[in-house]
C-alpha positions as CSV (number, residue, x, y, z in Angstrom):
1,X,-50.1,47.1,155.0
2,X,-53.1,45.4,156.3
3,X,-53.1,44.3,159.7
4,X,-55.3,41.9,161.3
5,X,-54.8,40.6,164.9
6,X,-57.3,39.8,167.9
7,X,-58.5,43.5,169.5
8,X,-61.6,41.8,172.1
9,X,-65.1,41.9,173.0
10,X,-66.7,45.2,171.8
11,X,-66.4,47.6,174.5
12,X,-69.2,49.6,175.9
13,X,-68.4,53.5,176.5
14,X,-69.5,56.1,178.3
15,X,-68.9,58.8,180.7
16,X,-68.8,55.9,183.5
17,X,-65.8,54.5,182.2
18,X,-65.5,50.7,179.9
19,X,-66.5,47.8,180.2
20,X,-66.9,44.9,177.5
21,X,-70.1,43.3,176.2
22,X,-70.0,39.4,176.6
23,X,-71.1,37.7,173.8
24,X,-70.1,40.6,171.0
25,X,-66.7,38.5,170.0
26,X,-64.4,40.0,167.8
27,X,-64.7,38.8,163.9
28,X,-60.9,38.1,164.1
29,X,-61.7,35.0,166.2
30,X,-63.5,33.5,162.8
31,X,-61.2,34.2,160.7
32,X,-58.9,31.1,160.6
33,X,-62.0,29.5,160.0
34,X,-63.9,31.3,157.3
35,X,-60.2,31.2,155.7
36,X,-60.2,27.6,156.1
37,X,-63.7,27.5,154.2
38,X,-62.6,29.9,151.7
39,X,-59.0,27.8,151.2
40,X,-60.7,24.5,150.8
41,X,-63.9,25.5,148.2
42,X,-61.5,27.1,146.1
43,X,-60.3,24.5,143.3
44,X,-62.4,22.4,141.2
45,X,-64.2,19.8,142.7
46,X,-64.5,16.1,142.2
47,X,-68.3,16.8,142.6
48,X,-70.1,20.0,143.0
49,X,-72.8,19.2,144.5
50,X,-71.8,18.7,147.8
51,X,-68.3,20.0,150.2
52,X,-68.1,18.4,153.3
53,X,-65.4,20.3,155.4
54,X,-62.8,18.9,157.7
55,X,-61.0,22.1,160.2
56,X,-57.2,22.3,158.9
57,X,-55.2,21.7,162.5
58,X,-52.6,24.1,160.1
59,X,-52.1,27.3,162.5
60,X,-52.4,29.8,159.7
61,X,-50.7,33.3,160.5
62,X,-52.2,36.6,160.1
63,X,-50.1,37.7,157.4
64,X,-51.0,34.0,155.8
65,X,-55.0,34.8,156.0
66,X,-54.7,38.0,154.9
67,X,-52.6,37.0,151.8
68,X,-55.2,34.4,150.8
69,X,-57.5,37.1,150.8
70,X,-55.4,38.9,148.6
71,X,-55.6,36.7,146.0
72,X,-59.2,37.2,145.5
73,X,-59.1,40.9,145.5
74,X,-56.1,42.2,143.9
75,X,-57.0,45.7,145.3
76,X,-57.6,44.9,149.0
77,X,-55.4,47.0,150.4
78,X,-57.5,49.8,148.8
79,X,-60.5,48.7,149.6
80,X,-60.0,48.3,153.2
81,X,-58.1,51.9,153.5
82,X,-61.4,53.3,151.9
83,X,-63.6,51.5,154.4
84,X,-61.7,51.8,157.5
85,X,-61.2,56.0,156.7
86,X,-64.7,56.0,156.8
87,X,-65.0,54.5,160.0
88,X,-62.7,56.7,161.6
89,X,-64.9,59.3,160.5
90,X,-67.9,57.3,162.2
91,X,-65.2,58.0,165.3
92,X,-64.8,60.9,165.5
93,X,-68.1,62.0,164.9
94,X,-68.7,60.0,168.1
95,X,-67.0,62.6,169.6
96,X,-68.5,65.2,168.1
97,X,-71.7,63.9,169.9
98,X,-70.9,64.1,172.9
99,X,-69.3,67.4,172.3
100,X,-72.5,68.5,171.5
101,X,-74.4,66.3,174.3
102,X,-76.7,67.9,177.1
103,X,-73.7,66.3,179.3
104,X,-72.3,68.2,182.2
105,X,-68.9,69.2,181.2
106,X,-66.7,67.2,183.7
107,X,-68.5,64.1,181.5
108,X,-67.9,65.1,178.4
109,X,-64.5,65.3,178.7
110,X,-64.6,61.3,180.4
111,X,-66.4,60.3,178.1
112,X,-64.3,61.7,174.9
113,X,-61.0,60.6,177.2
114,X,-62.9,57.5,177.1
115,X,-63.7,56.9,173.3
116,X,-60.3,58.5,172.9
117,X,-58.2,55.7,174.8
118,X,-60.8,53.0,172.8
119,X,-59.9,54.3,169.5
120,X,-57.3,51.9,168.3
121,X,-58.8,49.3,169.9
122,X,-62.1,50.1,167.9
123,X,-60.5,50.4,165.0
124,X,-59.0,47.2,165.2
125,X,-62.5,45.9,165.7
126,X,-63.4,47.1,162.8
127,X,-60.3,46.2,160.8
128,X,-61.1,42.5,161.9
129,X,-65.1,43.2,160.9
130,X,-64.3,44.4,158.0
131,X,-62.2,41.8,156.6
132,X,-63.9,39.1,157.7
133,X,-67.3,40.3,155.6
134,X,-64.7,40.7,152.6
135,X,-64.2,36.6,153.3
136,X,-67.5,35.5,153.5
137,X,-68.0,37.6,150.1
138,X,-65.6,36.0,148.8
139,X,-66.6,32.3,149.9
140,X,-70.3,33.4,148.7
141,X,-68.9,34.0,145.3
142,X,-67.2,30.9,144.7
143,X,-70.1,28.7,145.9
144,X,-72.6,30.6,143.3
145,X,-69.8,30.2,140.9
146,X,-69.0,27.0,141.7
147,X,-72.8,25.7,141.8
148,X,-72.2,23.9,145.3
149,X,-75.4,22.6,147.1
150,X,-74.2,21.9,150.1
151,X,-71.3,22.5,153.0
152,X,-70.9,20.4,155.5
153,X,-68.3,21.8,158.9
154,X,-67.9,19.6,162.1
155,X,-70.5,21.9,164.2
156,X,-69.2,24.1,166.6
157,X,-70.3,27.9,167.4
158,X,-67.4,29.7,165.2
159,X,-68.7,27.7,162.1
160,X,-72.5,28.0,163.0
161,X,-72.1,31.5,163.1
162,X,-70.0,31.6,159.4
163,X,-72.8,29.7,157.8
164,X,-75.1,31.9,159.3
165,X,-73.5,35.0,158.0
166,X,-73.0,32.9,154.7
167,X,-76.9,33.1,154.7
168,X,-77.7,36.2,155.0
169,X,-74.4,37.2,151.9
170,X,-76.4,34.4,149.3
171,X,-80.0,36.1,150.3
172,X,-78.5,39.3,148.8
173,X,-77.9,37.5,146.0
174,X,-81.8,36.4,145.9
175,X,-79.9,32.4,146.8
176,X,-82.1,31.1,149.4
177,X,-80.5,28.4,151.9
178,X,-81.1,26.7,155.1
179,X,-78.8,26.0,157.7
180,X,-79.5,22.6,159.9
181,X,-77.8,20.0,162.3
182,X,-77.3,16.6,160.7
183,X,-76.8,14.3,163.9
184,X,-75.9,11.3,161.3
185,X,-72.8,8.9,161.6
186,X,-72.1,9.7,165.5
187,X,-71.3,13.2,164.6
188,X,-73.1,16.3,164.2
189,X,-72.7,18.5,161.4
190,X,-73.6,22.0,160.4
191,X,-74.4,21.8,157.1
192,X,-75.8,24.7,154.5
193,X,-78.1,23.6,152.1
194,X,-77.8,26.2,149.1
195,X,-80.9,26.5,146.7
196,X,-78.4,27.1,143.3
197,X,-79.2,25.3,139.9
């Protein structure tokens, strides 16, 4: 069963103790609105050119986003096993270097107790990470499949950052796009401008 839910900042470890980097949020807190993106592309469109998105004020639960997601990728489950086994293994071979470390070995055993306590907190992290690329994969698809221009979100920092990251998924694609403030009407937008013909 796949779990989402809100883990934190990304913690910093070491054989000092933890402490959390501001600024490195959690993917889970741009979920419910890459989701929201995802939900609101996907059916045919009066006009393909151009989506110009209002936020849903509908309080979507975990269970909720992660069932849209399903319906895009049948094998989901398996997919995410797959990728989160692989970063546990990234884990514990986090351990294994500071096993092997020049440390003193009063630190080493802080610092493993440290990564150790972290672990399912990191992995939740990564859970979050994880699903929330599978999302903007997901959203990239449709828009390439769907031929849409443009995307317009009311701006704020969570959809900034999605249309950024929808950026970077089209340029692997070779789909070049900018991503700009329209200050028009009294209300800023981001908007993504996709090159797609």
């Amino acid at each position: 069963m796949i779990k989402i839910e809100y883990a934190g900042l990304k913690p910093m470890i070491s054989q000092h103790g933890i402490s959390f980097k501001d600024g490195k949020e959690d993917k889970y807190k741009y979920l419910k609105y890459a989701i929201d993106i995802l939900v609101s592309i996907d059916h045919p469109h009066i006009s393909k050119q151009k989506y110009s998105h209002v936020l849903n004020d509908k309080r979507l639960s975990p269970n909720e986003i992660v069932d849209i997601l399903k319906k895009h990728h049948p094998n989901l489950e398996e997919t995410l096993d797959k990728e989160v086994s692989s970063y546990l293994k990234h884990l514990d071979n986090e351990e294994n270097d500071v096993l092997n470390s020049t440390l003193e070995d009063i630190d080493k055993e802080v610092f493993i107790n440290n990564l150790k306590i972290m672990r399912d907190y990191k992995t939740q992290r990564a859970k979050n990470k994880i699903f929330y690329f599978h999302c903007i994969q997901t959203i990239a698809k449709i828009i390439i499949e769907n031929k849409i221009k443009k995307i317009e979100t009311p701006f704020n920092e969570r959809f900034w950052h999605i249309l950024q990251t929808l950026e970077g998924e089209l340029s692997k694609d070779k789909i070049s796009s900018t991503l700009e403030l329209d200050n028009s009407n009294d209300t800023t937008k981001a908007v993504l401008n996709v090159a797609i013909y």
